[in-house]
N, CA, C and O atoms as a Tinker XYZ file with bonds, in Angstrom:
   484  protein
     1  N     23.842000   -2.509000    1.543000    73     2
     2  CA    23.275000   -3.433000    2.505000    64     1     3
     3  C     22.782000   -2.636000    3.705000    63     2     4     5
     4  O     23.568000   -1.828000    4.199000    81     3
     5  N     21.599000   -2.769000    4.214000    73     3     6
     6  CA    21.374000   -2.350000    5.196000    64     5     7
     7  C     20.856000   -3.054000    6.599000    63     6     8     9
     8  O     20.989000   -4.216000    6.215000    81     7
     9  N     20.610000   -3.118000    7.272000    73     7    10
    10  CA    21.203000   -3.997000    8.672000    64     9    11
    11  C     19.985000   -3.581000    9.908000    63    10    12    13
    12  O     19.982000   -2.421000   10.319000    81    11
    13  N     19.257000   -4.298000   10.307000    73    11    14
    14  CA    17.999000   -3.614000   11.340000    64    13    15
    15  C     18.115000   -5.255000   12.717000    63    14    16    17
    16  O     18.384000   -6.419000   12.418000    81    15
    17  N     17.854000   -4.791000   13.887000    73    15    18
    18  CA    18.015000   -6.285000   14.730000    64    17    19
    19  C     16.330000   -6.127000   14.730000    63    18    20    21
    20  O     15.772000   -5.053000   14.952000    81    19
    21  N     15.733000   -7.194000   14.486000    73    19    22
    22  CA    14.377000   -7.652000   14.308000    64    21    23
    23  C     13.782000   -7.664000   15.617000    63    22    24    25
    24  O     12.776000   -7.075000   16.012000    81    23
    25  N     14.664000   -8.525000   16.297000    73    23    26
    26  CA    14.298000   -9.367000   17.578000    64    25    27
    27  C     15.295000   -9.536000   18.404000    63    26    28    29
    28  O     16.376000   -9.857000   17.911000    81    27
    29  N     15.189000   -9.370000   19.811000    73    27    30
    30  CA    16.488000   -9.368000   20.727000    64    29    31
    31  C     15.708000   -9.744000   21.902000    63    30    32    33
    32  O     14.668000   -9.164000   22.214000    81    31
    33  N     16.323000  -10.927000   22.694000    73    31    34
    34  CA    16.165000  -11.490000   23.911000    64    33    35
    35  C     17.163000  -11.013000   25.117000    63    34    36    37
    36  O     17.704000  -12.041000   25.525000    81    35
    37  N     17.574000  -10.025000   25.764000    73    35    38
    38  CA    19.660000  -10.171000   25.598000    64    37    39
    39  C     19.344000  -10.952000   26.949000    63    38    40    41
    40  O     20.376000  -11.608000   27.097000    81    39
    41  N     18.601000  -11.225000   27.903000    73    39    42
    42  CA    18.183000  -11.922000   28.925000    64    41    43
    43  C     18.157000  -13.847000   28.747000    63    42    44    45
    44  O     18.159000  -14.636000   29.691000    81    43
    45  N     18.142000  -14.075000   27.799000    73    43    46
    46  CA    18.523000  -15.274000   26.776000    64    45    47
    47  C     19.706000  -15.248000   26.254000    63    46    48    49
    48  O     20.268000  -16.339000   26.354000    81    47
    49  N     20.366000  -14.375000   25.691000    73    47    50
    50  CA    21.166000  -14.018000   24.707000    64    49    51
    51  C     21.071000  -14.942000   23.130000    63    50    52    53
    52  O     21.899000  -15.516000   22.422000    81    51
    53  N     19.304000  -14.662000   23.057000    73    51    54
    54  CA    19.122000  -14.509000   21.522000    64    53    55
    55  C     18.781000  -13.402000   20.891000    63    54    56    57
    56  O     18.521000  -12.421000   21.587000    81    55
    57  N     18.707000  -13.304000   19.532000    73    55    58
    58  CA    18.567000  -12.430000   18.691000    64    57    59
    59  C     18.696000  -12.661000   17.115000    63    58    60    61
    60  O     19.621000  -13.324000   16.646000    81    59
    61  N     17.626000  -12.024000   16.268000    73    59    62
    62  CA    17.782000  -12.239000   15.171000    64    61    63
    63  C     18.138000  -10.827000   14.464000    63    62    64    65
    64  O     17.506000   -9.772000   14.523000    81    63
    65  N     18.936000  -11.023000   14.008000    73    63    66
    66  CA    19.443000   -9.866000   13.228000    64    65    67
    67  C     19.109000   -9.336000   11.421000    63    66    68    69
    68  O     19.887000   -9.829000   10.606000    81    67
    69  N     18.267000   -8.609000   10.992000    73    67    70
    70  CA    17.948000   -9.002000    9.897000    64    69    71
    71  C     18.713000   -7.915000    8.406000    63    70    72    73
    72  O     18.458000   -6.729000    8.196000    81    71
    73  N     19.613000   -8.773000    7.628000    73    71    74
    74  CA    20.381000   -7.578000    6.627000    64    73    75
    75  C     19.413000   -7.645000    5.159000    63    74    76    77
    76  O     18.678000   -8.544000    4.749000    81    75
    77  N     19.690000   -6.542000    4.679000    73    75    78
    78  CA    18.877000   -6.297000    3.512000    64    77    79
    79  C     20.118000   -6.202000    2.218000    63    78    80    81
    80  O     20.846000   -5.228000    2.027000    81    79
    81  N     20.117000   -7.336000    1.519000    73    79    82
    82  CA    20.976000   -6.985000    0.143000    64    81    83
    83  C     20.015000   -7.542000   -0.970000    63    82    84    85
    84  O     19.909000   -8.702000   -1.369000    81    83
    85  N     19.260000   -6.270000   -1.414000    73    83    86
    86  CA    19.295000   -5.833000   -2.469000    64    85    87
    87  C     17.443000   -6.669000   -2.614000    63    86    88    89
    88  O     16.429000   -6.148000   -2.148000    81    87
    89  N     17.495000   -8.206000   -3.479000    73    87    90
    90  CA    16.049000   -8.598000   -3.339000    64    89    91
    91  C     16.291000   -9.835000   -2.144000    63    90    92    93
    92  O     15.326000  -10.504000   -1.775000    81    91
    93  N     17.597000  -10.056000   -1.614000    73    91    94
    94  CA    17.867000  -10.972000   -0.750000    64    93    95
    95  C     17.776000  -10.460000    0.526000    63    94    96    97
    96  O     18.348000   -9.376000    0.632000    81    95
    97  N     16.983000  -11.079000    2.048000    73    95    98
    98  CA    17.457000  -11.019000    3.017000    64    97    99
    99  C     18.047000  -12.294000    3.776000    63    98   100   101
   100  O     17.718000  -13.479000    3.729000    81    99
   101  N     19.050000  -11.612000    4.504000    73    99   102
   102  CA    19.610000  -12.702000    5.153000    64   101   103
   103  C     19.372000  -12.347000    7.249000    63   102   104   105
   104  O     19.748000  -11.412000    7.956000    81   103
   105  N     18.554000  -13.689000    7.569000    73   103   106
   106  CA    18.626000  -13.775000    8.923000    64   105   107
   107  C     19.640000  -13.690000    9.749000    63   106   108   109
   108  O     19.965000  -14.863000    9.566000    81   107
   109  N     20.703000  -13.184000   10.771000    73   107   110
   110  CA    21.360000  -14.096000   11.315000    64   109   111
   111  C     21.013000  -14.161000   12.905000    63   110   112   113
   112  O     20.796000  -13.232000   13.683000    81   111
   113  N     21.033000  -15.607000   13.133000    73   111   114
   114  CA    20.359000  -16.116000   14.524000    64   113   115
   115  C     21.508000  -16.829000   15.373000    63   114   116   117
   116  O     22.276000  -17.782000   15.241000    81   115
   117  N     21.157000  -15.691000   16.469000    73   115   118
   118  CA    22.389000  -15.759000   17.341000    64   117   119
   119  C     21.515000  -16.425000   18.829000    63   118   120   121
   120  O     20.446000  -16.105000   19.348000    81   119
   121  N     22.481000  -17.407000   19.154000    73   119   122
   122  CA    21.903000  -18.096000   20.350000    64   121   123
   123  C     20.939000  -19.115000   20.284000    63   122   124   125
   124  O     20.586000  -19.323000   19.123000    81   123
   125  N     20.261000  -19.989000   21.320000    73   123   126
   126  CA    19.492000  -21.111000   21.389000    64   125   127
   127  C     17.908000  -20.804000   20.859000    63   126   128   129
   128  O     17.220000  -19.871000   21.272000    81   127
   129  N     17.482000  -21.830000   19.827000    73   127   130
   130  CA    16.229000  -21.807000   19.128000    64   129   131
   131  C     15.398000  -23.118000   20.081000    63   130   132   133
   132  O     15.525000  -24.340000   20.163000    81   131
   133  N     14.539000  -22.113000   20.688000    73   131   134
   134  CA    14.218000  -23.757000   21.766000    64   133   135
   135  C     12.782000  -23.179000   21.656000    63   134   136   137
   136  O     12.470000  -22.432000   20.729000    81   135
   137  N     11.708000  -23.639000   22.873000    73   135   138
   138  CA    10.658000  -23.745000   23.258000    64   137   139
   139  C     10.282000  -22.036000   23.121000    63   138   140   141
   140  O      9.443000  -21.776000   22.258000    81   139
   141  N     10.811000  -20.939000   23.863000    73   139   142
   142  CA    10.954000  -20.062000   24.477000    64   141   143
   143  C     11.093000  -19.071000   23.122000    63   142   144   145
   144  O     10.241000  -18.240000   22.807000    81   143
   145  N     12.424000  -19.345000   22.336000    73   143   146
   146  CA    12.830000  -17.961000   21.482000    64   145   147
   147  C     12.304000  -18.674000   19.878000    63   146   148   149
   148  O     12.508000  -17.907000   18.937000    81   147
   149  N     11.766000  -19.822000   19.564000    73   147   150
   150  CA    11.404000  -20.213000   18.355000    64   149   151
   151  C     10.021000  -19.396000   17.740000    63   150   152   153
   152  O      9.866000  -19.076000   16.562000    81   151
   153  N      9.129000  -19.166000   18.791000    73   151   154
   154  CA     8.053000  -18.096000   17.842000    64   153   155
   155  C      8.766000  -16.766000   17.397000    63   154   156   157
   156  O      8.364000  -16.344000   16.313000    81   155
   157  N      9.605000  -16.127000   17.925000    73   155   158
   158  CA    10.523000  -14.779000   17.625000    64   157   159
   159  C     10.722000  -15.117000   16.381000    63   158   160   161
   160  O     10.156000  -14.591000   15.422000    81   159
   161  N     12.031000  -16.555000   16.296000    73   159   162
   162  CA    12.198000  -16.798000   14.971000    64   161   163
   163  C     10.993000  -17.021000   13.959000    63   162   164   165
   164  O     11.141000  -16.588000   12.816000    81   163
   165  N     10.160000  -17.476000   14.197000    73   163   166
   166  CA     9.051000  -17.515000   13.401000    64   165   167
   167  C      8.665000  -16.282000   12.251000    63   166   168   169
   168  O      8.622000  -16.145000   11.028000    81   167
   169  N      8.323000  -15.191000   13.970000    73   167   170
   170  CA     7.998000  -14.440000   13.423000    64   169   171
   171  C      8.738000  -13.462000   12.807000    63   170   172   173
   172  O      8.270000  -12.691000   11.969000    81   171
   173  N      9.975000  -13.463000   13.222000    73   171   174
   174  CA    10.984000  -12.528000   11.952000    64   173   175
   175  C     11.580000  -13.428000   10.561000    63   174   176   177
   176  O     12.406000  -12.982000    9.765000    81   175
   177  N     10.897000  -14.887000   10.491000    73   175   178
   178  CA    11.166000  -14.607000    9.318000    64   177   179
   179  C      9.776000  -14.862000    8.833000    63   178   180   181
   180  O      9.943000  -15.710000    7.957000    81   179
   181  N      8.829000  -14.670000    8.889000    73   179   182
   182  CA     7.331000  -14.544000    8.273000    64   181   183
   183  C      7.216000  -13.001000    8.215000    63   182   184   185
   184  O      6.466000  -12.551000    7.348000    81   183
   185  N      7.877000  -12.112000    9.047000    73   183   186
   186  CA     7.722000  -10.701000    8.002000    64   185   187
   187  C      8.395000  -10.455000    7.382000    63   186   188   189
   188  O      8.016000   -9.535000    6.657000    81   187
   189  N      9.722000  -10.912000    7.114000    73   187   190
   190  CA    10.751000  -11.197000    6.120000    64   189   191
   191  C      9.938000  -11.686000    4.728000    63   190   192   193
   192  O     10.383000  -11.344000    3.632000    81   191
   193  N      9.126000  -12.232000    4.801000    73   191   194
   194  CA     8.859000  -13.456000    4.014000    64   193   195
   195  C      7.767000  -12.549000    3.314000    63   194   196   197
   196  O      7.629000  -12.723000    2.103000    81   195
   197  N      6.902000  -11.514000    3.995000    73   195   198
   198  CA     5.563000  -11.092000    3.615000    64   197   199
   199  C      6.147000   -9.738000    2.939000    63   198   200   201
   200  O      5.406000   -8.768000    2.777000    81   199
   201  N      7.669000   -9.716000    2.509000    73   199   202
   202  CA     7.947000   -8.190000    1.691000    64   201   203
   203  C      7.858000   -9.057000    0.196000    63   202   204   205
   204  O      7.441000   -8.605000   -0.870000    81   203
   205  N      8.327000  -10.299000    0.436000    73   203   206
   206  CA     8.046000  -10.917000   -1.016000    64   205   207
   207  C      9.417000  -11.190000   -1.161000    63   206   208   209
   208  O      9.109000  -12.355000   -1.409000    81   207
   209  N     10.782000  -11.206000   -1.246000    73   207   210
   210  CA    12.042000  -11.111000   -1.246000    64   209   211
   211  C     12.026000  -11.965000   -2.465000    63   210   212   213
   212  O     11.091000  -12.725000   -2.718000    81   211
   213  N     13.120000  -11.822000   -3.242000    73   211   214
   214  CA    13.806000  -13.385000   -4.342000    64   213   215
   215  C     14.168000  -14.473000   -3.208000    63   214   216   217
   216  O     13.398000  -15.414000   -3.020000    81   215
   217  N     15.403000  -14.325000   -2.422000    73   215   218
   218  CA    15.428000  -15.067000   -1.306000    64   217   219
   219  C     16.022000  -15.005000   -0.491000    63   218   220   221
   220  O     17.148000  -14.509000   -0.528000    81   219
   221  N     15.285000  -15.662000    0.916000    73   219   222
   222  CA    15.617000  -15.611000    2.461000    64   221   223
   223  C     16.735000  -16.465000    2.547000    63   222   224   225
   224  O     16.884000  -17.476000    1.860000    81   223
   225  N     17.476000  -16.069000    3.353000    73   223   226
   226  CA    18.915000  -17.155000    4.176000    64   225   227
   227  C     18.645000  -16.745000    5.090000    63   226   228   229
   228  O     18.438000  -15.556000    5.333000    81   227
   229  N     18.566000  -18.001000    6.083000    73   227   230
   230  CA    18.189000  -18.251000    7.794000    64   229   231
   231  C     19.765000  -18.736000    8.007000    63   230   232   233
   232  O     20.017000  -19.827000    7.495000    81   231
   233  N     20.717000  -18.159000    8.605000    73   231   234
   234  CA    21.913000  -18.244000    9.131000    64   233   235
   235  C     21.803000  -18.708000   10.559000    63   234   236   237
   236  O     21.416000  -18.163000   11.593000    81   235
   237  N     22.173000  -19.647000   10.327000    73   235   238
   238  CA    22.137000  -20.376000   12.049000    64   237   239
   239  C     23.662000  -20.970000   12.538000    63   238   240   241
   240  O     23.988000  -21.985000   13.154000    81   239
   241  N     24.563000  -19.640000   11.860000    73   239   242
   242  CA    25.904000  -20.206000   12.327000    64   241   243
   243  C     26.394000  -20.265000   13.653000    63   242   244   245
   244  O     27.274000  -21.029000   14.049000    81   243
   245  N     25.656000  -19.249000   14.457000    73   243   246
   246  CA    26.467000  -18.473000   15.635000    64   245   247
   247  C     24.984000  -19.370000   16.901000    63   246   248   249
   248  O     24.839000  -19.080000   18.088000    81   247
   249  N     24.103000  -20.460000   16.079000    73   247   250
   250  CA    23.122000  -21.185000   17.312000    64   249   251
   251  C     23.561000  -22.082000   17.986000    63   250   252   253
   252  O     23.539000  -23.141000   17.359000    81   251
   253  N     23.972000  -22.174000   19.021000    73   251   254
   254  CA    24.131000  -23.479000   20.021000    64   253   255
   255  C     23.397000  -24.505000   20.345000    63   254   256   257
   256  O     23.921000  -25.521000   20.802000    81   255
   257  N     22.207000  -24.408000   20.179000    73   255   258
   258  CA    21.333000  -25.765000   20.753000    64   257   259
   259  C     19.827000  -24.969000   19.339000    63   258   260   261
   260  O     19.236000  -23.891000   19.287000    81   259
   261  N     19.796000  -26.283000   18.435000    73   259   262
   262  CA    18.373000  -26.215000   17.734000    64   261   263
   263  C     17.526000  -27.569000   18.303000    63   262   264   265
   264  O     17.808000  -28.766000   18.242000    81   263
   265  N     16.343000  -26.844000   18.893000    73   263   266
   266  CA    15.364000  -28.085000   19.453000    64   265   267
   267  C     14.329000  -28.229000   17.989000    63   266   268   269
   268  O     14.235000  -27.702000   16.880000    81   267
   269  N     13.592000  -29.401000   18.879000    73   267   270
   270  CA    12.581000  -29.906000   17.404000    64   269   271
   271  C     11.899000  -28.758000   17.032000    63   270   272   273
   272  O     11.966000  -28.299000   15.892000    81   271
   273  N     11.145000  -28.194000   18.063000    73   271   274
   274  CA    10.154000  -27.017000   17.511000    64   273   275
   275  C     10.833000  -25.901000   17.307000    63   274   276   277
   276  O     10.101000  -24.919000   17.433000    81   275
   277  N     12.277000  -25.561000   16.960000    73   275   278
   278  CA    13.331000  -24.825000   16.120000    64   277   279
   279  C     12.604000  -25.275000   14.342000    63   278   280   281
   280  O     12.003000  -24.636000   13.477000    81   279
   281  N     13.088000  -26.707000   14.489000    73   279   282
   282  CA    13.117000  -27.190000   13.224000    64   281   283
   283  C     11.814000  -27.194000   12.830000    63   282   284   285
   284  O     11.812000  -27.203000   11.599000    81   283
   285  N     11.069000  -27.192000   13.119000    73   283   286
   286  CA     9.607000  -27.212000   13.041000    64   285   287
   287  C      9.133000  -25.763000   12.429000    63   286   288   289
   288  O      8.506000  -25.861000   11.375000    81   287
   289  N      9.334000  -24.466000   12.919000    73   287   290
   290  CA     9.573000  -23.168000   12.368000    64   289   291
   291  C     10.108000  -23.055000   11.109000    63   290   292   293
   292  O      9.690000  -22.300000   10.231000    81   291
   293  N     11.287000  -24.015000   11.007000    73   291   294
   294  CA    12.437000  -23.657000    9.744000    64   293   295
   295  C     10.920000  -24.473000    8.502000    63   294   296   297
   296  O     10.629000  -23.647000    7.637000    81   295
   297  N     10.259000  -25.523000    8.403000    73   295   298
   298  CA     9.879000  -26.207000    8.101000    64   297   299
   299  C      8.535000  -25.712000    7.596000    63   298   300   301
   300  O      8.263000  -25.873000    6.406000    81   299
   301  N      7.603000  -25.070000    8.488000    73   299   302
   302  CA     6.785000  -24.407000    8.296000    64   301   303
   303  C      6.986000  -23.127000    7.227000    63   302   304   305
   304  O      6.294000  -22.849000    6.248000    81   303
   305  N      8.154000  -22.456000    7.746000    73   303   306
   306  CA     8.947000  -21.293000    6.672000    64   305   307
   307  C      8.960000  -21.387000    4.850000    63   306   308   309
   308  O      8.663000  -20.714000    3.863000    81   307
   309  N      9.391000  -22.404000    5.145000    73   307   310
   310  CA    10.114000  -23.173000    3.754000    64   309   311
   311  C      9.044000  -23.275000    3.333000    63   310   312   313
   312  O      8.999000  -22.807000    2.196000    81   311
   313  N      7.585000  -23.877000    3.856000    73   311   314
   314  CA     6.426000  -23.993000    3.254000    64   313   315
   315  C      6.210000  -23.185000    2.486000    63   314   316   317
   316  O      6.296000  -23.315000    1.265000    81   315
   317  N      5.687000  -21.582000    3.483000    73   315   318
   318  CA     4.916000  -20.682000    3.416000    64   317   319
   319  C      6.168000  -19.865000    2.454000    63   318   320   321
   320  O      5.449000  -19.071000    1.848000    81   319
   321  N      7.279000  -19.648000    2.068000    73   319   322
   322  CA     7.931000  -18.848000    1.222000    64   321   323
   323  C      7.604000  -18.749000   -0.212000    63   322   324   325
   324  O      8.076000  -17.865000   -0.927000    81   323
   325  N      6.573000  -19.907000   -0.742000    73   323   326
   326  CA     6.565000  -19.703000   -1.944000    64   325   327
   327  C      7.204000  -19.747000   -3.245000    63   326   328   329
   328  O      7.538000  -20.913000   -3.450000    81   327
   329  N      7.547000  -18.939000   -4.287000    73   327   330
   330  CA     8.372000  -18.208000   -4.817000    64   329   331
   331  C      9.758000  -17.902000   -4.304000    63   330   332   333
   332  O     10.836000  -17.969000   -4.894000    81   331
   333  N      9.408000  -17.469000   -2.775000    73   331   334
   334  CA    10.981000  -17.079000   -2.240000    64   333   335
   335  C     11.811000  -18.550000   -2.431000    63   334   336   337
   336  O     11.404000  -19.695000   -2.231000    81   335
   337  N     13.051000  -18.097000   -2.869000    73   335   338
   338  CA    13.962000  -19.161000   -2.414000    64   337   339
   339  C     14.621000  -19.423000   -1.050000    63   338   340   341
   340  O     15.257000  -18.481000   -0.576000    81   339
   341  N     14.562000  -20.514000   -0.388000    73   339   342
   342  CA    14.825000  -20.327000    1.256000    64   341   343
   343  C     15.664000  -21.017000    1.667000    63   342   344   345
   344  O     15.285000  -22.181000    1.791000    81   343
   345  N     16.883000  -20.796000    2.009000    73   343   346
   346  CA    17.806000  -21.320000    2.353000    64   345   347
   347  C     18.431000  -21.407000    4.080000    63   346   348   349
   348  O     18.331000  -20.619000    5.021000    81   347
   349  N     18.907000  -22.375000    3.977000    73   347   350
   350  CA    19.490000  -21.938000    6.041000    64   349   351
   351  C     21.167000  -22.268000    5.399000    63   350   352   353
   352  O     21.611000  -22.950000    4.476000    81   351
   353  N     21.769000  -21.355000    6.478000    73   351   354
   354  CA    23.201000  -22.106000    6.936000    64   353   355
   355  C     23.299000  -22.575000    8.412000    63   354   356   357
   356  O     22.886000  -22.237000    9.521000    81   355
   357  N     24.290000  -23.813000    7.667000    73   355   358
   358  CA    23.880000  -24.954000    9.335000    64   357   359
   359  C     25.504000  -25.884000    8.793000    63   358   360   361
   360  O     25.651000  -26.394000    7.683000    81   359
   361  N     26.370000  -25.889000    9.726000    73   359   362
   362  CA    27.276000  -26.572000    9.676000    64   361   363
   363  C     27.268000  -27.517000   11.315000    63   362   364   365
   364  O     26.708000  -27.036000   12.300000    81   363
   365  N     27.780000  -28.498000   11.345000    73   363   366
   366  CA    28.071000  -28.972000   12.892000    64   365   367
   367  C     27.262000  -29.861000   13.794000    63   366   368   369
   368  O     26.158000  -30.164000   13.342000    81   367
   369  N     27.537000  -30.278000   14.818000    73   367   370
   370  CA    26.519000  -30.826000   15.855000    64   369   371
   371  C     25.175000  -30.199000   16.301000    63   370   372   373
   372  O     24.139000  -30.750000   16.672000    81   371
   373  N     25.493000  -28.864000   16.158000    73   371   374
   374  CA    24.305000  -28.043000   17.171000    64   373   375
   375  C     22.961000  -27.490000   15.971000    63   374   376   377
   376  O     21.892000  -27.025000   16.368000    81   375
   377  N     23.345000  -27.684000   14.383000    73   375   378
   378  CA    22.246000  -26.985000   13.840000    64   377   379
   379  C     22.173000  -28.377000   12.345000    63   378   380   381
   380  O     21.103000  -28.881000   12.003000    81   379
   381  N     23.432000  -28.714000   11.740000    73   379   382
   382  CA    22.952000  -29.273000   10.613000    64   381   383
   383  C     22.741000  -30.799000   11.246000    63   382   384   385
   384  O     21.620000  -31.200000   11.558000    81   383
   385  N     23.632000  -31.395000   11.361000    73   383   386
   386  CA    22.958000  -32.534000   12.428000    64   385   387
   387  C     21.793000  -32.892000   13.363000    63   386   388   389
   388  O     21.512000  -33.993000   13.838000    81   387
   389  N     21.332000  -31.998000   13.479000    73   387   390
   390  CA    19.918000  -32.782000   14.121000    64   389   391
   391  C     19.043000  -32.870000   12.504000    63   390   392   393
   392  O     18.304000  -33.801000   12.183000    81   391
   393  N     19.326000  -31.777000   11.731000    73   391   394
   394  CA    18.041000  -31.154000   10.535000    64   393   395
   395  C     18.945000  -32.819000    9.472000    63   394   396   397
   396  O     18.178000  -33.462000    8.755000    81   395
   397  N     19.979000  -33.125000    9.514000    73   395   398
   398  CA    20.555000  -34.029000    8.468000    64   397   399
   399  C     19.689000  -35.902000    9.337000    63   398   400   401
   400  O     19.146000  -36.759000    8.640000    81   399
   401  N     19.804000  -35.971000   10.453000    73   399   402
   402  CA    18.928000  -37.213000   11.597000    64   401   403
   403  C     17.292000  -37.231000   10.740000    63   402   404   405
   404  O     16.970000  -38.190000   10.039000    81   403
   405  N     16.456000  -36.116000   10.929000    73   403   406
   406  CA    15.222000  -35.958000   10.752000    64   405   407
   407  C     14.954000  -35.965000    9.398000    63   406   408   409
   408  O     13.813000  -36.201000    9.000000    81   407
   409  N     16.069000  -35.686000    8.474000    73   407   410
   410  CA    15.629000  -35.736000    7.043000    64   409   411
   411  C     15.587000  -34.429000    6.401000    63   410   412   413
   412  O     15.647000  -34.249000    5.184000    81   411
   413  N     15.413000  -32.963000    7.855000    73   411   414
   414  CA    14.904000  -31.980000    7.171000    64   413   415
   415  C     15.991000  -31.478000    5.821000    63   414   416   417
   416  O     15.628000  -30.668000    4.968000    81   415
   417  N     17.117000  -32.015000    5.834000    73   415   418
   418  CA    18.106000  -31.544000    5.096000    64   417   419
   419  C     18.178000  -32.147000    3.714000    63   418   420   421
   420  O     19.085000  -31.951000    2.904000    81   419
   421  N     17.068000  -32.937000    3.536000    73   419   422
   422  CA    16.449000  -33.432000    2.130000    64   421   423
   423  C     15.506000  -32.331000    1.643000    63   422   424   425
   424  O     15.832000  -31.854000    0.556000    81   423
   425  N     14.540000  -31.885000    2.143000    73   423   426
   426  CA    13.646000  -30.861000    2.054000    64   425   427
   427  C     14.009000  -29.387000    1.980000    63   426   428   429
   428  O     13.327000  -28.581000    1.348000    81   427
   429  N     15.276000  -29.018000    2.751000    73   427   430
   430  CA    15.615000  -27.434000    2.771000    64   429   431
   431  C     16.891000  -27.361000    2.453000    63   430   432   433
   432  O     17.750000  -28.033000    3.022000    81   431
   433  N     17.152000  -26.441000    1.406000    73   431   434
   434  CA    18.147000  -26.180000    0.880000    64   433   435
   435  C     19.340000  -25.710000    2.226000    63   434   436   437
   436  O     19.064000  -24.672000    2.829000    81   435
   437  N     20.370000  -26.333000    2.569000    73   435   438
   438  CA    20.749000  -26.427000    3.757000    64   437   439
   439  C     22.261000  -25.580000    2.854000    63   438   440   441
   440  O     22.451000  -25.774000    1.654000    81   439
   441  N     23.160000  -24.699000    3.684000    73   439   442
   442  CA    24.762000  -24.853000    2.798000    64   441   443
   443  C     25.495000  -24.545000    4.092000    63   442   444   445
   444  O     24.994000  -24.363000    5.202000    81   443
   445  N     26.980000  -24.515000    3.687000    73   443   446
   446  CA    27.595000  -24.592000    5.039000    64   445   447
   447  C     28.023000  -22.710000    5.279000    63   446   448   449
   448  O     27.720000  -22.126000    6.319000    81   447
   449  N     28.679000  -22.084000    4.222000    73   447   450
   450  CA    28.622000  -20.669000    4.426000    64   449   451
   451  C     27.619000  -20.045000    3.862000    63   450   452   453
   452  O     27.042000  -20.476000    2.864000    81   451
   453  N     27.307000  -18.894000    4.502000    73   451   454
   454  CA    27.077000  -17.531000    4.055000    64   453   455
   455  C     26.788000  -17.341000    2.387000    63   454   456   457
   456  O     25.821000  -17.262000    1.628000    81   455
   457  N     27.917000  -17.325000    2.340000    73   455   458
   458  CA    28.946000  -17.126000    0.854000    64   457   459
   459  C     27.577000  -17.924000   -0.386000    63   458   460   461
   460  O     26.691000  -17.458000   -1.103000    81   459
   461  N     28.045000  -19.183000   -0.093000    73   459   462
   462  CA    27.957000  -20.478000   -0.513000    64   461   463
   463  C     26.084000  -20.482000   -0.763000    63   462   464   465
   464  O     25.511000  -21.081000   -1.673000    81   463
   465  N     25.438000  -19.673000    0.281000    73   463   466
   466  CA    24.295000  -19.554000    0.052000    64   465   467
   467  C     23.593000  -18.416000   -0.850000    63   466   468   469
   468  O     22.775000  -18.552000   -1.760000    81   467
   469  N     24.086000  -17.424000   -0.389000    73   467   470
   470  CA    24.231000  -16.366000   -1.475000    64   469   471
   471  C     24.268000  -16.675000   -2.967000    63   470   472   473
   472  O     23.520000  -16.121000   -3.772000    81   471
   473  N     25.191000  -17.601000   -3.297000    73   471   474
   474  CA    26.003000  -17.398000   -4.572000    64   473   475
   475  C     25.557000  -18.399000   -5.293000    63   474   476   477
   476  O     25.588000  -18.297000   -6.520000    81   475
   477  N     25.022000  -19.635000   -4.635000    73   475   478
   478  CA    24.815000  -20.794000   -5.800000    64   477   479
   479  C     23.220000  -20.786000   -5.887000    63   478   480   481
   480  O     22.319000  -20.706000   -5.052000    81   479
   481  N     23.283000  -20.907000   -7.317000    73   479   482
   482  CA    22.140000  -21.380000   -8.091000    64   481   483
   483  C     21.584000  -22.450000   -7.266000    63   482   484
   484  O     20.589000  -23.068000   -7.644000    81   483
C-alpha cells in the first residue's frame, strides 16, 4: 500500500489523503466538505478516477459537516467513474444522513466501514 496526501487545507483543517492498494484507491477525507473545500474533493477524486482504478472508496469517516454541494461532487463522481466501482463510507448524522434524506444513498453504493467496502461484492 502506498499512501500520498493529495490535498491539504491545514488552515481549514481539511485534507484528502489518497492510499494506493493494489487496482483500488481509497480517499480518506478529513474535515468539513462545504462551499470552500468541495472542488479539492472534486478534484482529487477525478484524478483518482482518470488512472482508471477497479475501484474508488471516498471515506468520509473522520467529516464533520457534508453540505449539498459536498453531495453534489460525490454525485457527479459516481457519474463520471464509469467502469470504476465507487463507493463512499458514511456512517452517522454528519455524512450518511443527509446522503440517506436526499435519496443519494439509493444511487451510491454507501457502507459503514472501510473493511466492509473493500471486501463486498
Amino acid at each position: 500500500m502506498s499512501s500520498e496526501a493529495f490535498q491539504e487545507d491545514s488552515a481549514r483543517g481539511f485534507s484528502v489523503q489518497v492510499e494506493n492498494h493494489g487496482e483500488t484507491v481509497v480517499l480518506n477525507v478529513v474535515g468539513e466538505v462545504d462551499l470552500v473545500t468541495a472542488p479539492v474533493l472534486e478534484e482529487s477524486i477525478a484524478t483518482v478516477l482518470s488512472r482508471r482504478p477497479d475501484m474508488v472508496v471516498v471515506d468520509l469517516s473522520e467529516v464533520g459537516f457534508l453540505a449539498s454541494v459536498g453531495m453534489s461532487v460525490l454525485i457527479g463522481c459516481n457519474e463520471q467513474a464509469g467502469t470504476t466501482r465507487f463507493r463512499l463510507v458514511a456512517t452517522g448524522a454528519s455524512t450518511f444522513r443527509p446522503m440517506e434524506l436526499t435519496g443519494i444513498a439509493e444511487a451510491i453504493s454507501i457502507y459503514p466501514t472501510r473493511d466492509k467496502a473493500l471486501t463486498e461484492d
